[in-house]
C-alpha positions in Angstrom: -16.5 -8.2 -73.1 -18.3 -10.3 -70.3 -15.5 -11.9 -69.8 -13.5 -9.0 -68.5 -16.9 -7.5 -66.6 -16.7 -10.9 -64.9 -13.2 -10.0 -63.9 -13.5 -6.9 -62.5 -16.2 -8.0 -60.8 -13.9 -10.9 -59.3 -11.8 -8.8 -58.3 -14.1 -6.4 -56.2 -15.5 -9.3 -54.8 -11.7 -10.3 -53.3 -11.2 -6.5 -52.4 -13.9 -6.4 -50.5 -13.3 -10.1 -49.1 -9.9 -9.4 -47.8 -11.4 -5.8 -46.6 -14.3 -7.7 -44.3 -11.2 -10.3 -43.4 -9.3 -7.9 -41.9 -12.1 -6.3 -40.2 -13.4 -9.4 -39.0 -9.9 -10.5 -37.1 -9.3 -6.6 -35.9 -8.6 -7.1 -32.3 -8.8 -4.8 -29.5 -7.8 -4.3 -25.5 -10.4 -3.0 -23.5 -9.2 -2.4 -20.1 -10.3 -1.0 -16.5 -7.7 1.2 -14.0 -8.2 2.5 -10.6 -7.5 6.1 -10.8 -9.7 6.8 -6.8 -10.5 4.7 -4.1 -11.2 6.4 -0.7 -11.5 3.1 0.9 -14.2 4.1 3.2 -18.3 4.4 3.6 -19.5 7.4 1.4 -16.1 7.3 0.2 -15.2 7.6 -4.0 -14.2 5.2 -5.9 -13.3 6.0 -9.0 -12.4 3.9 -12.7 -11.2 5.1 -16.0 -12.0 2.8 -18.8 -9.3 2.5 -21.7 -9.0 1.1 -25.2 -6.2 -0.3 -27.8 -6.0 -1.7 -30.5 -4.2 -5.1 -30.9 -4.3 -6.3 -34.0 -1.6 -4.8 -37.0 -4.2 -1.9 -38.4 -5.4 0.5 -36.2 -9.3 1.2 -36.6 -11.3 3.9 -36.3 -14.3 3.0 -33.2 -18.0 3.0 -34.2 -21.3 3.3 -32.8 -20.0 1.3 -29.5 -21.8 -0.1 -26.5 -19.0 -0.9 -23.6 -20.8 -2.9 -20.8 -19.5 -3.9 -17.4 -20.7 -5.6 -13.8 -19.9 -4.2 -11.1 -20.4 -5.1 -7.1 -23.6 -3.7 -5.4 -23.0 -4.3 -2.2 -19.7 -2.6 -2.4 -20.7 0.3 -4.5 -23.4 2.4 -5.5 -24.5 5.4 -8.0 -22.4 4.9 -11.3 -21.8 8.5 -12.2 -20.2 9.9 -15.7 -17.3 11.9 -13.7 -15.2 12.8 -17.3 -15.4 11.9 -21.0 -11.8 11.8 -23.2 -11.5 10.5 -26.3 -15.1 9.6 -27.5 -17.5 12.1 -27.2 -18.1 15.8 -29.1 -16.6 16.4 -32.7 -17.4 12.9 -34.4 -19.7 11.3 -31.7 -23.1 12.6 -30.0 -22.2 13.2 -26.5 -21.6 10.2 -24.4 -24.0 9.0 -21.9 -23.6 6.0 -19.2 -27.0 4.2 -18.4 -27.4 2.0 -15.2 -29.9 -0.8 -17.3 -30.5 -2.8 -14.1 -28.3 -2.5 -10.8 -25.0 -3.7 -11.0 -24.7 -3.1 -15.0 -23.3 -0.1 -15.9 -23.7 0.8 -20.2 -21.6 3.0 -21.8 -22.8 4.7 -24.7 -20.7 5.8 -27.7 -23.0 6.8 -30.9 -20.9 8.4 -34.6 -23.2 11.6 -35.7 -22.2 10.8 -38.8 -20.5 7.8 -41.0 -17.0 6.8 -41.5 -15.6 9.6 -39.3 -14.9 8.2 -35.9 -11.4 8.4 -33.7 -8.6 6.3 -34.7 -7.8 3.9 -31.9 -3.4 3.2 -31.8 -1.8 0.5 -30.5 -1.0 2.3 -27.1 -4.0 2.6 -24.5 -6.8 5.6 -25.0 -8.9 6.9 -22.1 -12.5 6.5 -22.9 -14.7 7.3 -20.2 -13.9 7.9 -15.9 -16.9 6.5 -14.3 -17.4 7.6 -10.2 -19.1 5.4 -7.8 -19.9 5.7 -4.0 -18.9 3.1 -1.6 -21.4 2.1 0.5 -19.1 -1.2 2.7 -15.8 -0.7 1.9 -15.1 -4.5 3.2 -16.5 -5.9 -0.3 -14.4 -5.6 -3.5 -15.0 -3.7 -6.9 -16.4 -6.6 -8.9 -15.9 -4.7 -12.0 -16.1 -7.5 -14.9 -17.1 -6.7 -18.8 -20.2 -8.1 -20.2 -19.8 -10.6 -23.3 -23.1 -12.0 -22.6 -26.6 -10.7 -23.5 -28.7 -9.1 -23.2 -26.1 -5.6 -22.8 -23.0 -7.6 -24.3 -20.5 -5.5 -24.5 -19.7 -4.2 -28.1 -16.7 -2.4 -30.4 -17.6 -1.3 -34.0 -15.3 -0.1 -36.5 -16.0 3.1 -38.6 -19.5 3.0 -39.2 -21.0 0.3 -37.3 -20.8 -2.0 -40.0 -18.4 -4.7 -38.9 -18.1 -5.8 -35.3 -14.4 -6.2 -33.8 -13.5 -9.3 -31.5 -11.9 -8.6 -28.5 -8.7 -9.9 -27.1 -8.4 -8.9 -23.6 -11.5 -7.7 -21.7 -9.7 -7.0 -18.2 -11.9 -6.0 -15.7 -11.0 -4.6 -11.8 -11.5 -7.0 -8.6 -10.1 -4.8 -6.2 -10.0 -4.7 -2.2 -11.9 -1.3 -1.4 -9.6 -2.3 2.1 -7.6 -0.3 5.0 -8.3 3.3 5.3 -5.7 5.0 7.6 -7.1 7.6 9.4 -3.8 8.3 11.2 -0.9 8.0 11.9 1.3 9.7 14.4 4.5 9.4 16.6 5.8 10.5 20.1 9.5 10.4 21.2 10.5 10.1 25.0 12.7 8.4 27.2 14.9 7.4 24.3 11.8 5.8 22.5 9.2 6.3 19.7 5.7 4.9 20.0 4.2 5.1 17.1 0.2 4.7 16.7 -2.1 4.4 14.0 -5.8 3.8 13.3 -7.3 2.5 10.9 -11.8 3.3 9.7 -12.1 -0.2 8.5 -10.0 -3.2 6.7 -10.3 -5.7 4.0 -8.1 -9.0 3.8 -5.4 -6.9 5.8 -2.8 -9.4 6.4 -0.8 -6.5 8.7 2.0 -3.9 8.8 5.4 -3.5 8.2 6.8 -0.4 10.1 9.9 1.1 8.7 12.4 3.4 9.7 14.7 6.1 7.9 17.7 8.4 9.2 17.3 10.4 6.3 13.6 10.3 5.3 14.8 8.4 1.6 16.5 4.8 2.6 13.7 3.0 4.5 14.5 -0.1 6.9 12.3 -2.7 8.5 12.3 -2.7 12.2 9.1 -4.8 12.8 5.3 -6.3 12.0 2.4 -5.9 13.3 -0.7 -8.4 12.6 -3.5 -7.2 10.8 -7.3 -7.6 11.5 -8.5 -9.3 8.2 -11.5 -7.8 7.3 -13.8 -5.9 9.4 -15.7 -2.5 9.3 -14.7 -1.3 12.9 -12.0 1.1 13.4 -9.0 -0.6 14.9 -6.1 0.9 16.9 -2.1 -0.1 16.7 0.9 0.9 18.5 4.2 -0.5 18.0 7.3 1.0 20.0 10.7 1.2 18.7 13.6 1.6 21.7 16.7 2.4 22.4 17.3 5.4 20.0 20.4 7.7 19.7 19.2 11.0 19.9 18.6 12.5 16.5 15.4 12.7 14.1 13.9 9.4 12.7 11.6 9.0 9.9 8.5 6.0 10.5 6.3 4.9 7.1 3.7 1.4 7.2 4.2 -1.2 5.1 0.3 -2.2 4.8 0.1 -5.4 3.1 -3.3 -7.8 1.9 -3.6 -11.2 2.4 -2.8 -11.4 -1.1 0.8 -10.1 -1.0 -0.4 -6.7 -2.4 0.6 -3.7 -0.9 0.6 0.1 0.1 3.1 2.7 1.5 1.4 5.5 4.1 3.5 8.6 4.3 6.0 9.2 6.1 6.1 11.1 9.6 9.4 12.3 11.7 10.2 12.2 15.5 13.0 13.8 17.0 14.2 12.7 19.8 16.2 14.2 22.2 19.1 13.6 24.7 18.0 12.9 28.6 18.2 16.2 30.8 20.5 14.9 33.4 22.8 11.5 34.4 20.8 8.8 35.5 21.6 4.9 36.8 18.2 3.1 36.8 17.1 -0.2 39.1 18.0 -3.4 37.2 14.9 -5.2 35.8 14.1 -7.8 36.4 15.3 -7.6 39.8 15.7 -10.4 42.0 16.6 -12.1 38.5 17.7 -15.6 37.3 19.7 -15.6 35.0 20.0 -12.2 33.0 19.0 -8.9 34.3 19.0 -5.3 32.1 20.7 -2.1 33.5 19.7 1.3 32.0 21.6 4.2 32.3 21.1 8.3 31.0 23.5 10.2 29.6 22.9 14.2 28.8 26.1 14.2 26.7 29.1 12.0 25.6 31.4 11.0 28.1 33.3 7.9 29.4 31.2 5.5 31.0 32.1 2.7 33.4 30.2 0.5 34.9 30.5 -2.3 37.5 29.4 -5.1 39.5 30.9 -5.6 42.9 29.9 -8.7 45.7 28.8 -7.3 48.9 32.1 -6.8 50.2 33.3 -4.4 47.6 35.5 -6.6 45.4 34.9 -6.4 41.5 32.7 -8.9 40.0 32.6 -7.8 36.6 33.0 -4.9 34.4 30.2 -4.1 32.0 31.1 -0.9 30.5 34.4 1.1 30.0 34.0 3.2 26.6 33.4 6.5 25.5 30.0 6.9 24.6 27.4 8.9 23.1 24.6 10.8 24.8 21.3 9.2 25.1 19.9 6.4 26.7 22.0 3.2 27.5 21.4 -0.4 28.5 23.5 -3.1 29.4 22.8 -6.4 30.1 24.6 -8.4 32.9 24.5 -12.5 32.6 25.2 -13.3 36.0 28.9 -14.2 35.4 32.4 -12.6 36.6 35.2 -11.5 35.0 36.0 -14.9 33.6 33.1 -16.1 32.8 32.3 -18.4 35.5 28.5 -18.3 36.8 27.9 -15.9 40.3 26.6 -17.4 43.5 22.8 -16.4 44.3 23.1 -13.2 46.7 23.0 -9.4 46.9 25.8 -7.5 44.3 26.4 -4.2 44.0 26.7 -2.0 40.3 28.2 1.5 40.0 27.9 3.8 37.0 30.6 6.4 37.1 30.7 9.5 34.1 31.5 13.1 33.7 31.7 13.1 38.1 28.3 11.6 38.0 28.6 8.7 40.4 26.0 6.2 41.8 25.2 2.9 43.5 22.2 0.9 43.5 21.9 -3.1 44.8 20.6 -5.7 42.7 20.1 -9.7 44.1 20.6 -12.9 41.5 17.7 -15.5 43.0 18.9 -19.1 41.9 
């Protein structure tokens, strides 16, 4: 008979040995996400903390104490903004403590044994915490606590048996460029677009691109950022020669870092010119290209040439139909066969639609 009370007993003992195991090598993902960030002073920044399990059992949490670091230069006031998963029904309500400055607690308790939430293998929202930014040219600084005193700490069921963690990933985050606008004006054949920006962090620049249909995006050009600073700063880029029509412009904004961030996108229509126009060569005297700009007000067959003071054709730069808008052409200095011009004064003439005029130009070797 002892015998067989010392088996039983043996075998409890290896239940509950393989029970505390399995406990004991339950492991868990506790993660941070930005869900707000304002990116400016008196701004919101805002996290949402999040839990999984990893290991092959789910478990059910605890009595729990999550504790994280956060940046106090960057940010200030931890605030409880919303409670998910872990508060009401099983738990006492949830309350987030501020033990010293930069340490932010977060406090789930069981009201009663045995009864707390399962945690799955895909990621549960705990806890969205809300902080102020007070210099939006620091980062987050958002790391868990493993150290103590405030460790941070997962229980499972009844706060019997403490779970290891596998992955406590924490937020370092930019708080960086705040657009404050961004806008665009068409004329002349030409957009200028301009933008302005509160304050920057590790802003490496701008990519500015352009759409005909506000869905396929193209680059058309960079501008350099300012790094880091906390004054506003003001861009322009301008994007010529444009076909009338309606464009649309979005930035690129990109960290020193390689991360990156689309603004929204903004359309400019622009429209043909009002009359025919020949414009003065720039640069004029010029050595050894000059540009020629032209207005059309609709389509129509354009031809334009360069003549020697006497009247006899140098050089033909345009004979096409063309579209309206604004035109340029740009002459190299050479005749009709290529060969290199003589320095003097020359003569071009635009003729379209019975618009016809003359204007001199000099090539200064």
């Amino acid at each position: 008979m002892k015998e067989r009370y010392l088996f039983v007993i043996l075998v409890l003992f290896s239940i509950l040995s393989m029970h505390s195991l399995q406990a004991q090598t339950q492991l868990y993902d506790l993660v941070v996400v930005v869900t707000q960030n304002d990116q400016t002073a008196s701004g919101v920044f805002e996290i949402k903390v999040q839990i999984q399990s990893d290991g092959t059992v789910p478990f059910a949490m605890g009595t729990s104490n999550l504790v994280f670091t956060y940046n106090s230069s960057g940010l200030t006031g931890p605030t409880l903004q919303t409670i998910h998963n872990f508060s009401g029904g099983s738990y006492t309500t949830m309350t987030v403590t501020e033990p010293v400055t930069g340490r932010v607690s977060i406090n789930i308790e069981l009201s009663n044994t045995n009864n707390g939430t399962t945690v799955a293998s895909s990621l549960m929202d705990v806890v969205t915490i809300r902080f102020t930014i007070t210099d939006p040219a620091e980062f987050s600084g958002i790391v868990w606590r493993t150290a103590s005193p405030n460790p941070t700490n997962v229980f499972d069921h009844d706060n019997s048996t403490q779970v290891s963690a596998d992955d406590l990933s924490g937020v370092n985050v930019a708080l960086p460029v705040e657009l404050t606008s961004f806008s665009a004006n068409a004329g002349n054949g030409q957009v200028m677009l301009t933008w302005v920006t509160e304050s920057e962090t590790n802003n490496f620049g701008f990519d500015i691109e352009r759409s005909e249909d506000g869905i396929d995006f193209q680059k058309i050009g960079f501008v350099e950022g300012k790094g880091t600073t906390i004054v506003p700063q003001q861009y322009v880029f301008v994007d010529e020669k444009l076909a009338p029509g309606t464009y649309y412009y979005r930035l690129k904004q990109i960290d020193l870092d390689g991360a990156f961030e689309y603004s929204d996108a903004i359309n400019v229509t622009v429209t043909p010119p009002k009359e025919f126009a020949l414009a003065q060569n720039y640069p004029n005297p010029f050595n050894p290209t000059t540009t020629i700009r032209y207005d059309l007000p609709v389509s129509s067959h354009v031809v334009l040439t360069v003549y020697n003071i006497l009247g006899k054709e140098v050089k033909t730069l345009v004979d096409v139909e063309q579209s309206a808008g604004i035109k340029t052409v740009v002459w190299d200095g050479t005749n009709k066969v290529g060969e290199p011009v003589s320095s003097g004064v020359y003569i071009y003439r635009l003729k379209a639609r019975g618009f016809n005029k003359t204007l001199k130009l000099i090539m200064l070797k």
